[in-house]
C-alpha angles and dihedrals in degrees: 000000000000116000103242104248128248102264080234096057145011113203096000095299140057120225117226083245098054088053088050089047097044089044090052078052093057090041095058097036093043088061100034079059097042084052092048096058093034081059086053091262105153110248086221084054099057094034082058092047091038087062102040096057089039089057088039087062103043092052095046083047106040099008133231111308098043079052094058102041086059086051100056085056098053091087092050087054096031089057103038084054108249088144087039106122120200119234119242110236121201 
């Protein structure tokens, strides 16, 4: 099976394309949540099912164990703030 590619690069490199393509993502994601919660929906709620559909497509793209290796290094990015986002001070 395919390793699942760095969000930050596929192949070693990211195409200006894919940039443009995985910016439009988070675009659209990022206002289907803001309406979610503006409709009451619970942030933990959509996080969980966030995750849940993002792993299910990892694994029915890449497999399991790809999966799963993407998964082991989350703590490590997760830790060294890599989905840290500054806050915007005015």
């Amino acid at each position: 099976m395919s390793n699942v590619p760095e969000p930050h690069r596929l192949d070693g490199e990211t195409s200006e394309a894919m940039e443009d393509e995985r910016y439009a993502a988070l675009a659209y994601l990022d206002e289907a949540w803001n309406e979610a919660v503006y409709d009451g929906l619970d942030e933990d709620c959509l996080a969980q099912a966030a995750l849940f559909t993002a792993i299910r497509s990892l694994v029915a793209t890449y497999g399991e164990e790809a999966a799963a290796r993407f998964a082991e290094r989350l703590s490590e990015r997760i830790r060294s703030g890599e989905y840290t986002v500054p806050l915007n001070r005015q």
